[in-house]
C-alpha positions as CSV (number, residue, x, y, z in Angstrom):
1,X,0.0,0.0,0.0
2,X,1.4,3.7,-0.8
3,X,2.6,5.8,1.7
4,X,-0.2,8.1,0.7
5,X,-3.0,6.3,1.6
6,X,-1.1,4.9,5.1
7,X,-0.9,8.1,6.4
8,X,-4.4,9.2,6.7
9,X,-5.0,6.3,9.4
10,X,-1.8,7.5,11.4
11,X,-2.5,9.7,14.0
12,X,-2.3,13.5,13.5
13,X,-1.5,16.6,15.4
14,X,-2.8,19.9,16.2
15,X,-1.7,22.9,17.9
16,X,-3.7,26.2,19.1
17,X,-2.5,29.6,19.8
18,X,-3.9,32.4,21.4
19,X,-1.3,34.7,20.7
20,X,-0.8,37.8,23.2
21,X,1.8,40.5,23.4
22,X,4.9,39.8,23.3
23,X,5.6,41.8,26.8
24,X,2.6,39.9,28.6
25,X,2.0,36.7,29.8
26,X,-1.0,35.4,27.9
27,X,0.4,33.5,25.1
28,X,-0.8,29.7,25.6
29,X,-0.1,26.8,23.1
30,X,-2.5,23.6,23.2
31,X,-1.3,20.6,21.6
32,X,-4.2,17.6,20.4
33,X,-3.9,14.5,18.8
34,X,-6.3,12.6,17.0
35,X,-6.5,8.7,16.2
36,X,-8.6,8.3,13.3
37,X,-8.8,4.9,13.7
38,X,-10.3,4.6,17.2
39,X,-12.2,8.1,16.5
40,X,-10.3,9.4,19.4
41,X,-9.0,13.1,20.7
42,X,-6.8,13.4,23.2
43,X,-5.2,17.0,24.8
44,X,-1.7,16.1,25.2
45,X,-0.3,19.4,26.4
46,X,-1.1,22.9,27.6
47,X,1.8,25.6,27.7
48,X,0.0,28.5,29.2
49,X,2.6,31.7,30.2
50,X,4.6,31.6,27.7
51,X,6.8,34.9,27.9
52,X,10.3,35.9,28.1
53,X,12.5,34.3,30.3
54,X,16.6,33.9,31.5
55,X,17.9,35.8,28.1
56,X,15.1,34.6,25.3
57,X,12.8,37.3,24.3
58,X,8.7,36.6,24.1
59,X,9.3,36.0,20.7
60,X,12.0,33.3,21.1
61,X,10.2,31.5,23.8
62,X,7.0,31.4,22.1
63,X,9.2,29.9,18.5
64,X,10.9,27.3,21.1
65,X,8.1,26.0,22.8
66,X,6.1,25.7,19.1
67,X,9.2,23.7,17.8
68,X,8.9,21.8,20.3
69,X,5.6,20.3,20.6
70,X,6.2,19.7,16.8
71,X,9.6,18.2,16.5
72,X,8.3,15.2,19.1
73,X,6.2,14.3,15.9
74,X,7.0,15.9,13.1
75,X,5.4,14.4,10.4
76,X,2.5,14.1,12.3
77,X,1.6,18.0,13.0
78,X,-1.3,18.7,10.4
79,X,-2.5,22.1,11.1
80,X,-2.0,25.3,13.7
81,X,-5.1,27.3,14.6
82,X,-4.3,30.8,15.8
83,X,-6.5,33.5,17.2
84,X,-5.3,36.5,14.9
85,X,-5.4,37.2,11.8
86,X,-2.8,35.9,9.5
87,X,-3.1,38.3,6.7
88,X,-3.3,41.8,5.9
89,X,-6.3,44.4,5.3
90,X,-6.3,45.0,1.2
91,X,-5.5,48.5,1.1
92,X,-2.2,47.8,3.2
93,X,-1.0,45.3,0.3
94,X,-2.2,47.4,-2.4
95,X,0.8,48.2,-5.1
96,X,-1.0,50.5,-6.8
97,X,0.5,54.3,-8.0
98,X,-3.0,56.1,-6.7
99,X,-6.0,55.6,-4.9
100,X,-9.8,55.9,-5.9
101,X,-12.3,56.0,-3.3
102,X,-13.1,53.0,-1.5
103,X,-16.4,53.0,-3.4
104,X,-14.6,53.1,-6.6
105,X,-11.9,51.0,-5.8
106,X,-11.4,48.3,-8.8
107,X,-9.1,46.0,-6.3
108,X,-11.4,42.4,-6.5
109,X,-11.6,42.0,-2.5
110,X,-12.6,45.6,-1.9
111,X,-15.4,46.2,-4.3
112,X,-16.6,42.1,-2.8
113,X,-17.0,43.7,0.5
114,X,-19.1,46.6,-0.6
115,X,-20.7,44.5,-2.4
116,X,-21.8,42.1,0.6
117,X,-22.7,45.0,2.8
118,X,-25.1,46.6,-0.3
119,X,-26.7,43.1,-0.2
120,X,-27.2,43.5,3.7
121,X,-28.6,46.3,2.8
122,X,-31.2,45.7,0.6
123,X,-31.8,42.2,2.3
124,X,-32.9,44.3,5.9
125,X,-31.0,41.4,8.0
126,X,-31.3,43.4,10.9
127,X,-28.3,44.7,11.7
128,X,-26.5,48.3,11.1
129,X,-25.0,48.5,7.8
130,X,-21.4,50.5,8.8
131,X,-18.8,52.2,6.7
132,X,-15.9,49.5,4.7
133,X,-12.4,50.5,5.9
134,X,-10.5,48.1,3.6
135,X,-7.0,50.0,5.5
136,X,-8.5,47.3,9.1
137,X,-10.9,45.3,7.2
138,X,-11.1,42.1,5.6
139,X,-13.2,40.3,3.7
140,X,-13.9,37.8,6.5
141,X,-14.5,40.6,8.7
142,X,-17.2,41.8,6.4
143,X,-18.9,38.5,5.8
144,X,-18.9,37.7,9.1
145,X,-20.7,40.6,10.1
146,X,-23.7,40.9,7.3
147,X,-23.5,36.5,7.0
148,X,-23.0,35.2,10.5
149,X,-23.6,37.3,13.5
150,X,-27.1,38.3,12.2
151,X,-28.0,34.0,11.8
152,X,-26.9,33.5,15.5
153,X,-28.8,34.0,18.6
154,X,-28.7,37.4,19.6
155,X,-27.4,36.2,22.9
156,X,-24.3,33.8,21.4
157,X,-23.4,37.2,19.7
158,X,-20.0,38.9,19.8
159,X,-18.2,42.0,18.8
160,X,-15.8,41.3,15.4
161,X,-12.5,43.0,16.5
162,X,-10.8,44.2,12.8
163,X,-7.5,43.0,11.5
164,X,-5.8,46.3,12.3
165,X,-8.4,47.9,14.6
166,X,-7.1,49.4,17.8
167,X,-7.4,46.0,20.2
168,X,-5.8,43.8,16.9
169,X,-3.5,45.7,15.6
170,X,-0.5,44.7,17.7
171,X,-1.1,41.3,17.8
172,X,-1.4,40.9,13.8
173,X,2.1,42.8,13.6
174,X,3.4,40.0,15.8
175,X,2.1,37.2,13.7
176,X,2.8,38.7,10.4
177,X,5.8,38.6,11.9
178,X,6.3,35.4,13.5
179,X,4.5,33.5,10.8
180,X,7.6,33.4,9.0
181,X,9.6,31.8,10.9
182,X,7.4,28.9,11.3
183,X,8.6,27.3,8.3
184,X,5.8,24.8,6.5
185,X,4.0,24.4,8.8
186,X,-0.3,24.9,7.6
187,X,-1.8,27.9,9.8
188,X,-5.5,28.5,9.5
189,X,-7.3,31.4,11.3
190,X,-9.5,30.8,14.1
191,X,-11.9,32.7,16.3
192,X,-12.5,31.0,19.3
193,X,-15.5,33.1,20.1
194,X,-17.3,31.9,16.7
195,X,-16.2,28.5,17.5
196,X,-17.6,28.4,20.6
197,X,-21.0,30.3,19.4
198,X,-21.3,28.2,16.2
199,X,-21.0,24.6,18.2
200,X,-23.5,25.9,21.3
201,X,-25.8,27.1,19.1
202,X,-25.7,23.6,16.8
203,X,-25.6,21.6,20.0
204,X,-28.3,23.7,22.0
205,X,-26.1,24.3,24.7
206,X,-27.4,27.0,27.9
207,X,-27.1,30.5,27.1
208,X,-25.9,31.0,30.3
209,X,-22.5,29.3,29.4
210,X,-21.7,31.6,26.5
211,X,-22.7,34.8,28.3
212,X,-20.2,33.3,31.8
213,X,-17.3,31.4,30.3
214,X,-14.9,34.9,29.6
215,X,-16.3,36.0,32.6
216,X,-13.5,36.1,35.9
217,X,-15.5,34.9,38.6
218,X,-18.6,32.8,36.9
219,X,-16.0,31.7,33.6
220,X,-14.2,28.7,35.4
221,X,-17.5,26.7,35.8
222,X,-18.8,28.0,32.4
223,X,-15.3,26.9,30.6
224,X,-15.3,23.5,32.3
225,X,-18.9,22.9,31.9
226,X,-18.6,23.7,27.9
227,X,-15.6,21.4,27.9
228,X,-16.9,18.1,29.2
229,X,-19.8,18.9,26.6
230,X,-17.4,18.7,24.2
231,X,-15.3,15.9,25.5
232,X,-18.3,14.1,25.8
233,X,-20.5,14.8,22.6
234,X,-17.2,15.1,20.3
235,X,-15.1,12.3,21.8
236,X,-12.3,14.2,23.0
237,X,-10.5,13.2,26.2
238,X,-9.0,15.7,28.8
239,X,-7.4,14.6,31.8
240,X,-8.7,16.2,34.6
241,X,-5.4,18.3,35.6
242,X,-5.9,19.6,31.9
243,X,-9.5,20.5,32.5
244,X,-8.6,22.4,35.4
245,X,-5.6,24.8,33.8
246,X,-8.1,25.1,30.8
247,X,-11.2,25.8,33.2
248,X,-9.1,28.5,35.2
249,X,-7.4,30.3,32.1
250,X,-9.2,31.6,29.7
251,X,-6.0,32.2,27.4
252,X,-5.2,28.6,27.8
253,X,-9.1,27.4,27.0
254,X,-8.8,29.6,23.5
255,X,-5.8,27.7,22.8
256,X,-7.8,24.5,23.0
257,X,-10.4,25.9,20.9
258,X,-7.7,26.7,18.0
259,X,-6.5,23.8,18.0
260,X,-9.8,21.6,18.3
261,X,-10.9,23.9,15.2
262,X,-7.7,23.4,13.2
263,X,-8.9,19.6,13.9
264,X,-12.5,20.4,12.3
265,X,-10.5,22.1,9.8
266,X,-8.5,19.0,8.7
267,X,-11.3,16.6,8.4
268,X,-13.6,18.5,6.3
269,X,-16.0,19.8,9.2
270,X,-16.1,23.5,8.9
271,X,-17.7,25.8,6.6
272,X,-16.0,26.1,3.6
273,X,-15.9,29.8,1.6
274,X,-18.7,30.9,-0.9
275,X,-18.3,30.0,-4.3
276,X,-17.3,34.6,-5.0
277,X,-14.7,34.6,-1.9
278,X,-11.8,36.9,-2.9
279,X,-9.4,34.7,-3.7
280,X,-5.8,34.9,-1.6
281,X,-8.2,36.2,1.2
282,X,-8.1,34.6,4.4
283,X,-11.0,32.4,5.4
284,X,-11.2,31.6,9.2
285,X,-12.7,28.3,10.0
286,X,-15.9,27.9,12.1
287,X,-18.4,25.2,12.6
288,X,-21.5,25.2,10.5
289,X,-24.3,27.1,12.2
290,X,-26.9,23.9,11.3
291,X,-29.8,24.1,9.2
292,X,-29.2,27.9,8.7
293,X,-27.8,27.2,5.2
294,X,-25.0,29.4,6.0
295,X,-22.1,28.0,4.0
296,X,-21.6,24.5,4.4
297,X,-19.7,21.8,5.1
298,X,-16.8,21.3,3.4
């Protein structure tokens, strides 16, 4: 039998980031691996804190500890989840000599995202229709806000932080910037907040969990509550001093969600762009919001 077709029964690896500043102490790595053949998930490892140390900036810390967890198994690392964007607003890559209006601008993934918010218009979905800024926007952002938010429960509902808006900025500096030194290995986009949203919405999970579980005092019980839902619907196994670091950090639970959602990713189970996406946009992956008809599965 060929090597290709061996490899899709061995198991496979997945990391998640939620990425911080590089001067704090919020970065956290999560590290799962899946046995397609028993159908099972396991968390292997949680590096939550990960910041500069002895004489290794942020930077070099956070490089070490991801070469780590994939050198133990290198050809077994499929995919990394992050939770910040991984590319560029249009206008910031634009080449061109001058500059037409947004409204008239001829570059393909800036007139697709008027485009999309005309339709939102005319549609009435419900939601304010707000000015493009394709200098912090992407097209993501933009779908996500006339395409998803408005088809979930007004309660599982979140606020879409922009690629270079004033809370993202940094952070999509740093990975822009650490992305390249991360060789080969597949990086897909992830927002753990639509993860969680899309999967308690399909699963008819509480309310109450996805207005507690970023919360400090009420989160713990909501995080670890959502997780053994998971673990026990999805057939993922945490060990119970894993559940706990995940339950009490939030950075740490985000990690897990990256990486559970690079998982989804890998096996065809998350919504896969419409047919007009820009393309060379990023897409971020997200579970199917169920009988919606939002997207699809891949």
């Amino acid at each position: 039998m060929s090597e290709s077709r061996v490899l899709p029964m061995q198991p496979r690896r997945y990391l998640g980031l939620e990425l911080a500043g590089a001067k704090n102490q919020k970065t956290s790595l999560a590290v799962l691996e899946y046995y397609p053949r028993e159908q099972k998930v396991f968390l292997l490892d949680v590096y939550d804190r990960i910041t500069a140390h002895d004489e290794q900036t942020g930077d070099e810390a956070l490089i070490e500890t991801i070469r780590e967890a994939i050198s133990q198994e290198k050809n077994r690392v499929a995919k990394l989840g992050v939770n910040v964007p991984t590319e560029l607003p249009p206008c910031i890559l634009c080449v061109r000599k001058s500059c037409l209006t947004t409204g008239k601008c001829g570059e393909p993934s800036v007139k697709w995202m008027h485009q999309v918010a005309k339709r939102a218009e005319e549609e009435e979905i419900g939601v304010n229709i707000n000015e493009i800024t394709p200098y912090t926007q992407r097209p993501f952002e933009i779908w996500a806000r006339y395409k998803i938010l408005p088809y979930l429960a007004k309660d599982y509902r979140f606020e879409i932080d922009e690629a270079l808006g004033g809370n993202r900025a940094p952070l999509t500096a740093r990975m822009h910037y650490l992305r390249r030194r991360l060789g080969a290995t597949p990086i897909v986009e992830v927002w753990p907040k639509l993860t969680i949203s899309s999967i308690a919405q399909a699963l008819s999970l509480p309310k109450r969990l996805i207005l507690n579980y970023r919360k400090p005092e009420e989160g713990y019980a909501a995080r670890v509550e959502l997780l053994e839902t998971i673990a026990m619907k999805k057939g993922v196994f945490i060990y119970d001093r894993d559940l706990k670091k995940l339950g009490q950090s939030l950075t740490a639970f985000d990690a897990f969600v990256c990486a559970y959602t690079a998982l989804l990713s890998d096996r065809d189970m998350t919504v896969k762009p419409p047919k007009n996406f820009p393309k060379g946009s990023t897409w971020v992956e997200y579970f199917p919001l169920q009988g919606l008809g939002i997207g699809g599965k891949r």
